[in-house]
C-alpha positions in Angstrom: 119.7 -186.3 -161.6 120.2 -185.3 -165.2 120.9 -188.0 -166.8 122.0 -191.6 -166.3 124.1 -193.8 -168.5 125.2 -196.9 -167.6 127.9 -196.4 -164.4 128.3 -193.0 -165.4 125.2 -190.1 -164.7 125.0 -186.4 -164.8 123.6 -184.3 -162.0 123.3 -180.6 -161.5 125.1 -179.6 -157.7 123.1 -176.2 -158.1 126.2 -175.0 -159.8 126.4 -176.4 -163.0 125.7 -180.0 -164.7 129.2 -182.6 -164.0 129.8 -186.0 -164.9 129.5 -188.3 -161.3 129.8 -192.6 -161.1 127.3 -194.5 -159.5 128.2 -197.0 -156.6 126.7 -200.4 -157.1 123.9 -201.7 -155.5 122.6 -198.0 -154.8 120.0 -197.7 -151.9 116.6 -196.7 -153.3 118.2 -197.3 -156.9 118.9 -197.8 -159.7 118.1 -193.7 -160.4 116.8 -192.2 -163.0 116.1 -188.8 -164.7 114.7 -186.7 -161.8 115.8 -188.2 -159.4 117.4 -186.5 -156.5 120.6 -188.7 -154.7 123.8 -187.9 -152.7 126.4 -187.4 -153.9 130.4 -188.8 -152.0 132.7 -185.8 -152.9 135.2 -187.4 -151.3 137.9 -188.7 -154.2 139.0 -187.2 -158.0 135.6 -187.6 -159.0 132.0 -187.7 -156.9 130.2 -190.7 -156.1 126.4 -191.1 -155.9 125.7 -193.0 -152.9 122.3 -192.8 -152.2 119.0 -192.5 -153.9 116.6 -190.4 -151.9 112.5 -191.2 -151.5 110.8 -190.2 -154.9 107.8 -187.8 -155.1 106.4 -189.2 -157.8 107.1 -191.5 -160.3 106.9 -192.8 -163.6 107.0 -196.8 -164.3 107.0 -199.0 -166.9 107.4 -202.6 -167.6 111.1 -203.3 -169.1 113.3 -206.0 -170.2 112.9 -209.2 -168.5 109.2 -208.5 -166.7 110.9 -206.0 -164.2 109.1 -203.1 -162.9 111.1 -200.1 -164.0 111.0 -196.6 -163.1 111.4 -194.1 -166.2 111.6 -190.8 -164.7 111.3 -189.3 -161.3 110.1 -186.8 -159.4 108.4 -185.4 -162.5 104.5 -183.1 -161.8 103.2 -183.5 -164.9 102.9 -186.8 -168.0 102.5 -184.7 -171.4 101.4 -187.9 -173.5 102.6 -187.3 -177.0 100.3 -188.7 -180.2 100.5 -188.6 -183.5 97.3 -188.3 -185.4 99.0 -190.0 -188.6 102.2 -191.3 -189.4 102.4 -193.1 -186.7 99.0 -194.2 -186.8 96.5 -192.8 -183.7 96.7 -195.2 -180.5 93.8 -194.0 -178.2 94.0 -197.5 -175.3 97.9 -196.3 -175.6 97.1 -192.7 -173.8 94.5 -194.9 -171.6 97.6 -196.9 -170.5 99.5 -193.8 -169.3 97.1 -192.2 -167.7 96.7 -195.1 -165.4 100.4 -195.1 -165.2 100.2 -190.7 -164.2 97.7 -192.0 -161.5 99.3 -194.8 -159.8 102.7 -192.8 -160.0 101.0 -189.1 -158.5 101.6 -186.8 -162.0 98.8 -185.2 -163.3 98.8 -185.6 -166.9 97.6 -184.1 -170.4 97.2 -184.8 -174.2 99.2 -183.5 -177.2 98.1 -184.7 -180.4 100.6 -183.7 -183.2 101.0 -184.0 -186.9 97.5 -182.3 -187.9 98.5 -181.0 -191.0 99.0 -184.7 -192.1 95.9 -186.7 -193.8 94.3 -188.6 -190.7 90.9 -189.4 -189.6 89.3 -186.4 -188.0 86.6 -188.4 -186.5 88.6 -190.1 -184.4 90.8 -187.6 -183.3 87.8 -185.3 -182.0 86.2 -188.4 -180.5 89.4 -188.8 -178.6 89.6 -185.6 -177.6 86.4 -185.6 -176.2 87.0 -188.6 -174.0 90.0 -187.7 -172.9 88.8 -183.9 -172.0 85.9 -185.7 -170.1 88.4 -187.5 -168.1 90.0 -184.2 -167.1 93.2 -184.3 -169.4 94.4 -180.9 -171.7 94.9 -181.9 -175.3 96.1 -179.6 -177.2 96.1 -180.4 -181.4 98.3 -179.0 -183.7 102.0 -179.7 -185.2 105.0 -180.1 -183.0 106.8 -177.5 -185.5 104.0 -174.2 -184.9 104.9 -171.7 -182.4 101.6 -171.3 -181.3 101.1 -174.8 -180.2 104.9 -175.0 -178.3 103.4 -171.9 -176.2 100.3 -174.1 -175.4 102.5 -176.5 -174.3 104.5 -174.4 -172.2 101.7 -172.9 -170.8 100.3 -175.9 -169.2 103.8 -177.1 -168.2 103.7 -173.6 -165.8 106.9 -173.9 -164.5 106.7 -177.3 -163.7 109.3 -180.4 -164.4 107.4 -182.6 -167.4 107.7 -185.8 -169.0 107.4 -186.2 -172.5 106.2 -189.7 -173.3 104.5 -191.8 -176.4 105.6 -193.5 -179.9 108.6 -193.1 -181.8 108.3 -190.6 -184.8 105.7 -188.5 -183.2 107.6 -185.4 -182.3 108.5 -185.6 -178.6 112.5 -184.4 -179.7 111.3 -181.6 -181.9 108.7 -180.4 -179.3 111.6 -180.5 -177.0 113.9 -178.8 -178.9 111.4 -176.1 -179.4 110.2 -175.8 -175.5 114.1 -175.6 -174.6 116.3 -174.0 -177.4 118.1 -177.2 -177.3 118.8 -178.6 -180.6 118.6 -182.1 -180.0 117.1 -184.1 -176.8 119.8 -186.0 -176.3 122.4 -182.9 -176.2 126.4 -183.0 -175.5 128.1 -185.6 -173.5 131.2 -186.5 -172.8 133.5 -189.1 -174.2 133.4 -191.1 -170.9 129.4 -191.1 -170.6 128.4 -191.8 -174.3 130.8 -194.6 -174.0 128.4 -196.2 -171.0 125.9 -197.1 -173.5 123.7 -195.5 -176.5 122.6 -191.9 -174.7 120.2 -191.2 -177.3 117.8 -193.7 -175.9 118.6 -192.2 -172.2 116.1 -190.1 -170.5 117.3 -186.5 -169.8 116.2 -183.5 -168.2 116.7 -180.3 -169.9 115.8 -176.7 -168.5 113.0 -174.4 -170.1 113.8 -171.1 -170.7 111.8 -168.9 -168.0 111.1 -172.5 -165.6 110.2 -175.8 -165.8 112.1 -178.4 -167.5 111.2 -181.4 -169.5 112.6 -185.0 -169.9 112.2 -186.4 -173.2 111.5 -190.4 -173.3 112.7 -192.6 -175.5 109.9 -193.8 -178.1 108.2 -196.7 -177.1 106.5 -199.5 -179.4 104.1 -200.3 -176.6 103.7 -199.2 -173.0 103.4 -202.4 -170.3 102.6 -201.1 -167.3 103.2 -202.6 -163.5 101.5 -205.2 -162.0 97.8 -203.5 -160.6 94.6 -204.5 -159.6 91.1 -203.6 -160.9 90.9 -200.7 -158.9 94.2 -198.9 -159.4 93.7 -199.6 -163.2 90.3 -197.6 -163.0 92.2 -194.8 -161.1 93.5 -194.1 -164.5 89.5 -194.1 -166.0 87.6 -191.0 -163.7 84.1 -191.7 -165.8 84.4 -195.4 -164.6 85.4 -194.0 -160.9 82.5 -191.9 -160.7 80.0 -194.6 -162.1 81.3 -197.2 -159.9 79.2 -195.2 -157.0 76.2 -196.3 -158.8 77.3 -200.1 -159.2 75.0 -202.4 -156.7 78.0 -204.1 -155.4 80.5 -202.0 -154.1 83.3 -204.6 -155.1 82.1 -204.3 -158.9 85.3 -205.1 -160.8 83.3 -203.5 -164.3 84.1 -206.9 -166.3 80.6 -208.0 -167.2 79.6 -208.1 -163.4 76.0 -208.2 -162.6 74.1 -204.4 -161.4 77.2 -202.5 -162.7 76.5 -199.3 -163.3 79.8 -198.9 -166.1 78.4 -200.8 -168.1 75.4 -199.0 -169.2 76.7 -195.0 -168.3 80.7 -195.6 -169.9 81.3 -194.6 -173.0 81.8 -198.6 -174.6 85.1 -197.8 -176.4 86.1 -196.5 -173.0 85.1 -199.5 -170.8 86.6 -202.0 -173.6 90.1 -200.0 -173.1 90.1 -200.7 -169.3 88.6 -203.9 -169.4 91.4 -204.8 -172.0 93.8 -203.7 -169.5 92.5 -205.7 -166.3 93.0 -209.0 -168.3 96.0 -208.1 -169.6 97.0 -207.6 -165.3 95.4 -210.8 -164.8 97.3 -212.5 -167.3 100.4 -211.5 -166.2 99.5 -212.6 -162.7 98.7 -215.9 -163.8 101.7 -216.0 -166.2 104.2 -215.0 -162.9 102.2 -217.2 -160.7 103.2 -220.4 -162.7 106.4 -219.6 -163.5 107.2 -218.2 -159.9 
């Protein structure tokens, strides 16, 4: 799946990108970018019938408290930041990391916009914790050729999701990593009628391999209902010191003999702990109003 657009999508048959309608109530829908389905020839124009079982996947929050998959079948979450202009988010990459983990992509760290004024101290102490967790980052501005090879580089061939606040780059990297002008490309008549296409996922071929699927920007990133543990999936320094907590049910929130709390870096720790009340609160929330 290309792209999808209200009834209408765009798939690529191996032959070529064409314009296809989805059936309603789609088994293993609604599909998304990356997403590979089956497609009813039968008729003056193919039907997507079916929705196979996703690799991997990339989920969200949406409208109305609805878990909602953004992309699919994606290897790799290239979290997109601004160091200025928008200002530097550092619990926004925590969320998606925990997002890459519960949804199987490995991800990594692009921090744009360093030519701008920003604070430097906070941008190397993000890039230490986020290098300690195991992510890339690569610094630099979305518009230098040396950092779009970078980028490409750790992409290797592989399908990519480009993800993070509006105004930070994502389209121009885009652009630059696939010689398409802009992210959002040609469509047809019929499909930009379906609904606003700018704000619709895509994939879009590399050059040499790989593709990428440029996001639409996001003010904040909610992610699906999780537990404690899931949510410290997505934090490997709080994985690794829970084997030294004394109770191995340690949720890392204040409890007595955890090992977190003295051994995780305390911006770190506040990030994940922020996030598990935030789960807890939804729970509660959905519980009273269920």
């Amino acid at each position: 799946m290309v792209r999808v657009a209200g009834p209408l999508a765009e798939v690529d048959d191996g032959t070529g990108v064409r314009e296809v309608r989805l059936a309603p109530r789609l088994p293993g829908g609604p599909p998304v970018a990356g997403d590979r389905v089956r497609v009813d020839d039968a008729g003056s124009q193919g039907i997507v019938r079916e929705v196979l079982p996703r690799r991997t996947v990339l989920e969200r929050i949406g409208s109305g408290g609805r878990v909602r998959a953004v992309v699919a079948n994606a290897d790799l979450l290239l979290v997109v930041a601004a160091v200025a202009e928008p200002a530097l988010q550092p619990r926004l990459i925590d969320r998606y990391a925990v997002a890459a983990v519960a949804g199987g992509l490995d991800m990594a760290v692009v921090l744009t916009k360093h030519d701008l004024p920003h604070d430097e101290r906070l941008v190397e102490e993000v890039t230490a914790r986020q290098r300690a967790a195991g992510h890339t980052v690569i610094i630099g501005s979305a518009l230098d050729a040396g950092m779009v090879e970078q980028v490409r580089q750790v992409i290797d061939g592989r399908l990519a999701v480009l993800a993070g606040h509006s105004g930070v780059g994502k389209s121009t990297l885009t652009s630059a990593l696939t010689g398409v002008e802009r992210a959002t490309g040609q469509v047809s008549e019929r499909l930009r009628s379906g609904r606003h296409t700018t704000t619709d996922p895509r994939l879009i071929p590399m050059p040499g391999g790989g593709a990428v699927v440029d996001t639409a920007g996001v003010r904040s990133f909610w992610l699906p209902p999780m537990g404690p543990k899931d949510i410290a999936a997505g934090f490997p320094d709080i994985v690794d010191a829970a084997t030294r907590c004394r109770f191995p049910d340690c949720r890392h929130m204040g409890d007595a003999g955890c090992a977190a709390a003295d051994e995780v870096d305390p911006e770190r720790l506040a990030s994940y702990r922020a996030l598990v009340e935030a789960a807890e609160s939804a729970s509660r929330f959905a519980r009273g109003h269920g």
